[in-house]
Every structure is written in C-alpha cells, then in structure tokens.
ZALO-709232 format. One record per atom (N, C-alpha, C): atom name; x, y, z. Coordinates in steps of 0.02 Angstrom, whole numbers, plus 32768, in hexadecimal, padded with zeros to 4 digits. Layout:
{rec CA {X Y Z}} ...
END
This chain:
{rec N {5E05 ED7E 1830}} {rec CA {5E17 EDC4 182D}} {rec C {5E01 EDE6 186E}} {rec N {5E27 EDFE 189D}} {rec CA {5E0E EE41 18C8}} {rec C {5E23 EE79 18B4}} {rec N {5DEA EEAF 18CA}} {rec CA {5DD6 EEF1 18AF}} {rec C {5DDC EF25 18F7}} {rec N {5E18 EF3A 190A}} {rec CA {5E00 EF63 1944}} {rec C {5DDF EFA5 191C}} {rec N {5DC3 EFB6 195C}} {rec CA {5D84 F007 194C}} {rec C {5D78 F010 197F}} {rec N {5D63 F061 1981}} {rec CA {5D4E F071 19B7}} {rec C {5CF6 F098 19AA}} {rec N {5CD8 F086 19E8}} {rec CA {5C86 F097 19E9}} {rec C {5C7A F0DE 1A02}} {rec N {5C6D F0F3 19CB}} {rec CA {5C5F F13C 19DC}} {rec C {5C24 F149 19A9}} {rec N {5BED F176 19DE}} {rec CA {5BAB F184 19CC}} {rec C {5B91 F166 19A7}} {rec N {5B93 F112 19C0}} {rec CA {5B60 F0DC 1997}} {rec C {5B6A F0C3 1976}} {rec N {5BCE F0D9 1959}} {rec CA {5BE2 F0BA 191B}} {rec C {5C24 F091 1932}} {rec N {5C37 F055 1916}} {rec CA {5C72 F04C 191A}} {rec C {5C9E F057 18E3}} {rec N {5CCD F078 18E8}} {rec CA {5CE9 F098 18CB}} {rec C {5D50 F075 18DC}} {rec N {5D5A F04F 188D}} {rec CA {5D85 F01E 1899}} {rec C {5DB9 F05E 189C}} {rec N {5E01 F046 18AC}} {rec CA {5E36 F06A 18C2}} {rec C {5E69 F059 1892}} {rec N {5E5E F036 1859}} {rec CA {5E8F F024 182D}} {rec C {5E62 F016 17D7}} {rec N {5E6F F012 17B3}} {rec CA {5E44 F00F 1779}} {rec C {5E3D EFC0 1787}} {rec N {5DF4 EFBB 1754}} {rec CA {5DD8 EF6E 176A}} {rec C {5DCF EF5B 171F}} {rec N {5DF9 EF06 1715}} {rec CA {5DFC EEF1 16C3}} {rec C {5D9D EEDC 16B7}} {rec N {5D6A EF02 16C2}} {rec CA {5D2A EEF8 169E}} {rec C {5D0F EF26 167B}} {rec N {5CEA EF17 166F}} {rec CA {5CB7 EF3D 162B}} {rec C {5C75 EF60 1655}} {rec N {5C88 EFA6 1646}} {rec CA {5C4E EFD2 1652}} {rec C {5C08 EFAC 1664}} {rec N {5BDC EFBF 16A2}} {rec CA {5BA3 EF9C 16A2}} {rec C {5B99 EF4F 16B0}} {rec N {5BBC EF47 16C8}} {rec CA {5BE9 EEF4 16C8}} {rec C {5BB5 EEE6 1716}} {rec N {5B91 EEB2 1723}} {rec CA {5B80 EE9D 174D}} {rec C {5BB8 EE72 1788}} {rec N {5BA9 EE74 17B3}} {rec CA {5BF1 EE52 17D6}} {rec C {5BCC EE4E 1815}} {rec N {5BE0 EE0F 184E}} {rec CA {5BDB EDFC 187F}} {rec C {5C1B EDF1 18B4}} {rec N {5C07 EE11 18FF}} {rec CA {5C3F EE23 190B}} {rec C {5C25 EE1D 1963}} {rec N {5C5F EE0D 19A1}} {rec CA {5C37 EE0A 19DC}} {rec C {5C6A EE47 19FD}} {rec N {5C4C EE61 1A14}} {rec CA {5C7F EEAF 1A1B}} {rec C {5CA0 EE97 1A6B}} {rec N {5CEF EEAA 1A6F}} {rec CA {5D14 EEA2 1AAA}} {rec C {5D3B EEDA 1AC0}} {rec N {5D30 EEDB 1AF9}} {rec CA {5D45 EF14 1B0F}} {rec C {5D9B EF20 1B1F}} {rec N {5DBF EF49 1AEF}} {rec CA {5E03 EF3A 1B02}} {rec C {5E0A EF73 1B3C}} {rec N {5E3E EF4B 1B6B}} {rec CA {5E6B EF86 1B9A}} {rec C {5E90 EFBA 1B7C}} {rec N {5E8C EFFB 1BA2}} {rec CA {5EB2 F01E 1B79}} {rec C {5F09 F00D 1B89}} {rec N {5F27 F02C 1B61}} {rec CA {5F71 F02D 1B68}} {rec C {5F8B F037 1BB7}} {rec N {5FB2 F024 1BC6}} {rec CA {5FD1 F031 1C19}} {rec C {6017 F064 1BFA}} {rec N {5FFD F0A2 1C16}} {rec CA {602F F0D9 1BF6}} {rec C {607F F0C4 1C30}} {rec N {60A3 F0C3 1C25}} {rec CA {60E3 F0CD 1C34}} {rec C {60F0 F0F8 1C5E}} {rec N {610E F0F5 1CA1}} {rec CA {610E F144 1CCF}} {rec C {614D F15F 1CB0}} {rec N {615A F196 1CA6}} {rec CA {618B F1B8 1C8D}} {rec C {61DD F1B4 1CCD}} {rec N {6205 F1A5 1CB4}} {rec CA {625C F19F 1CC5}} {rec C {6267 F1DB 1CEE}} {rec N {6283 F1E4 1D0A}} {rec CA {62A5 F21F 1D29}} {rec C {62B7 F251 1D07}} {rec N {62E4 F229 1CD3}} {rec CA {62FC F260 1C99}} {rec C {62B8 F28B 1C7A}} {rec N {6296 F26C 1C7A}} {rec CA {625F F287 1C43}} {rec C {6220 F2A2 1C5C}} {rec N {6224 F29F 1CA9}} {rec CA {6201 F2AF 1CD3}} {rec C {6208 F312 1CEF}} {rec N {61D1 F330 1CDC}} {rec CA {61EA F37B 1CE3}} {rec C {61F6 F37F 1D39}} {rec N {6211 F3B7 1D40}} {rec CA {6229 F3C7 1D8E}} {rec C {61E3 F3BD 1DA7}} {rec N {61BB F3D1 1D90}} {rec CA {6171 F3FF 1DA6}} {rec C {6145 F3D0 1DAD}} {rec N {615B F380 1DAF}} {rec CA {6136 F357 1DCA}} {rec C {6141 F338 1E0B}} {rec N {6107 F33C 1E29}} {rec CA {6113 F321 1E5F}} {rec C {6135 F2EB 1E72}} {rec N {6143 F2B2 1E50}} {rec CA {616B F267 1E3A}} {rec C {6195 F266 1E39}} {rec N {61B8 F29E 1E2C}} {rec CA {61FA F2B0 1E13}} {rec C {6239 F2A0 1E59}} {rec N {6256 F270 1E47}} {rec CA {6292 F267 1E7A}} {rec C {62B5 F290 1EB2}} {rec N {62A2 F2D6 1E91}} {rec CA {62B5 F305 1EB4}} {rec C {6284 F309 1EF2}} {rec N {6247 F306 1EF5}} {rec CA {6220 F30F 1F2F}} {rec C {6216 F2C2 1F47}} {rec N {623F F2A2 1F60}} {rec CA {6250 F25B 1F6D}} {rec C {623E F25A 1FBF}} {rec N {6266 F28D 1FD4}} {rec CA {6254 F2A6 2015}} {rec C {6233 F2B4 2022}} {rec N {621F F2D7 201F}} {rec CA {61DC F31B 2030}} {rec C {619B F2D9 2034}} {rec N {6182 F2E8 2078}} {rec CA {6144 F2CE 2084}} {rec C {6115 F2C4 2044}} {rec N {60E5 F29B 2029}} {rec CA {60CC F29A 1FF0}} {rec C {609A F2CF 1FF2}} {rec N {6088 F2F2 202B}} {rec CA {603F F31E 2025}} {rec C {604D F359 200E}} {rec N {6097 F378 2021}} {rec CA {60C1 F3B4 2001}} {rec C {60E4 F3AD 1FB9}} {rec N {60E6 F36D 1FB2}} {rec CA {60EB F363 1F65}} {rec C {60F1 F38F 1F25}} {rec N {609E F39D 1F29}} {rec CA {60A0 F3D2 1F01}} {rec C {60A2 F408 1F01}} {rec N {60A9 F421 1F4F}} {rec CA {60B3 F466 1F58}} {rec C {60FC F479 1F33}} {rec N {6119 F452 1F59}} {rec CA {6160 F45A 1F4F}} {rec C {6176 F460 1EED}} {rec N {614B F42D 1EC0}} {rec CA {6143 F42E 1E88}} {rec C {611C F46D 1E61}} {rec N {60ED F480 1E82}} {rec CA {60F1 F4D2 1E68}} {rec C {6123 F4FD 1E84}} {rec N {6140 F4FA 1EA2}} {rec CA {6154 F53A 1EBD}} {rec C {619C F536 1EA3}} {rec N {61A7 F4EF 1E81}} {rec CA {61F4 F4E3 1E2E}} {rec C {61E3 F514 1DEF}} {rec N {619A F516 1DFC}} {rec CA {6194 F544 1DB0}} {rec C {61AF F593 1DBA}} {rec N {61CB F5A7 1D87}} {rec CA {61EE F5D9 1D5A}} {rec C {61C6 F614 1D71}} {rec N {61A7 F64B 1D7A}} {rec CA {618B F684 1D84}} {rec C {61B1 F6B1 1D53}} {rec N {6192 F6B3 1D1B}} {rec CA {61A7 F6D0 1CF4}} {rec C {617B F724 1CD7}} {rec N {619B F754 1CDC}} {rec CA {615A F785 1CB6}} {rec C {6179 F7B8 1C74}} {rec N {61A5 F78F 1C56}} {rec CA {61CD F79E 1C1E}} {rec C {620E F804 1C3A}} {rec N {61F5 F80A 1C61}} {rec CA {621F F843 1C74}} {rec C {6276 F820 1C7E}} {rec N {6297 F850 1C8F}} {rec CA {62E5 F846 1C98}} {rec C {6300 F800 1CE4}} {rec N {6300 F7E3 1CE3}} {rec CA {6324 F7B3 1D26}} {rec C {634A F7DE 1D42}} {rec N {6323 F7F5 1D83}} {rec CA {633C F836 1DA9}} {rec C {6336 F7FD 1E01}} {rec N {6367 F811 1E11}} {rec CA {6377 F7FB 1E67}} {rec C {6347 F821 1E96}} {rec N {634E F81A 1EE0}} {rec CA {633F F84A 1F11}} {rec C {637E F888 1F0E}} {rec N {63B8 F877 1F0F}} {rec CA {63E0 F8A8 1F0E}} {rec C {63DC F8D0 1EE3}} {rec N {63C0 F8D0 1EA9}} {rec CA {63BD F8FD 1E77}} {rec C {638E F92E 1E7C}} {rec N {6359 F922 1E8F}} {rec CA {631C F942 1EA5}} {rec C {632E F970 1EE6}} {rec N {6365 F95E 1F0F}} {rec CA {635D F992 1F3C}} {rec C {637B F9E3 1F27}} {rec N {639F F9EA 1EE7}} {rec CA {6392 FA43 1ECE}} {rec C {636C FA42 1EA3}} {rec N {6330 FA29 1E9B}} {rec CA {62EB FA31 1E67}} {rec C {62DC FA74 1E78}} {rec N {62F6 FAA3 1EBF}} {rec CA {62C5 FADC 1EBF}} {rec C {6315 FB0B 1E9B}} {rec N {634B FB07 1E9B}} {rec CA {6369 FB33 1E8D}} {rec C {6372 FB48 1E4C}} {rec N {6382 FB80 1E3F}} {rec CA {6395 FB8A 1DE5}} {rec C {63BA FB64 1DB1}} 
END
C-alpha cells in the first residue's frame, strides 16, 4: 500500500483516506515527491498582460513587461470619453 501525505507542523497528514484503524501503529520511510511541472499556458489562454504572450515576440525581452502593463484597460467606471470630446468640457 502507498499513502501519499503531506508534512505539515509535525504531522503527516495523508491526502486521500487510509484503509486503517484509528491509532494503528505503522512504519513508513518518508520520500520526497517532486512537485507537479505546471504546464505553461497556450497562447489562446494566455492573457494579453503577460509578458509571454506572442504578441510581445518582438519587443526586446527587458521591455516585455512594460509593454504588458501598459495592455491593461484604465478603467474608472465614468463614460468612454475621447480627447475630442473633452475639448468643449468648458462650454455650456
């Protein structure tokens, strides 16, 4: 039988229910698993706003992320108003 768990504050603490009996003595040589190797995310699924992103393919890698903030939205919930619109803000 293996039992994965994880060791937290002194305890191991299995990750799946274990077929023994409460209080159950047990011998065991603890191994250290690797964690998961996460998957880099697709293009598709990749937001603009990462630097990775196909789109900044070009762009020197050190501007990277400049260029990746400066994709985000500026939003301040008011009306989507132009420069042109703003220029009779002073008239009646």
């Amino acid at each position: 039988m293996t039992v994965r768990a994880i060791y937290e504050n002194g305890v191991f603490r299995p990750t799946e229910p274990v077929a023994l009996p409460d209080r159950c003595e047990v011998e065991f040589e603890p191994k250290r698993v690797p964690p998961p190797v996460e998957e880099p995310p697709t293009p598709d699924e990749m937001p603009v706003t990462d630097p990775r992103h196909p789109r900044y393919a070009h762009i020197d890698p050190d501007m990277r992320p400049i260029y990746a903030i400066l994709a985000h939205r500026f939003d301040d919930g008011g009306p989507v108003r132009s420069a042109r619109d703003t220029h009779n803000d002073h008239q009646p």
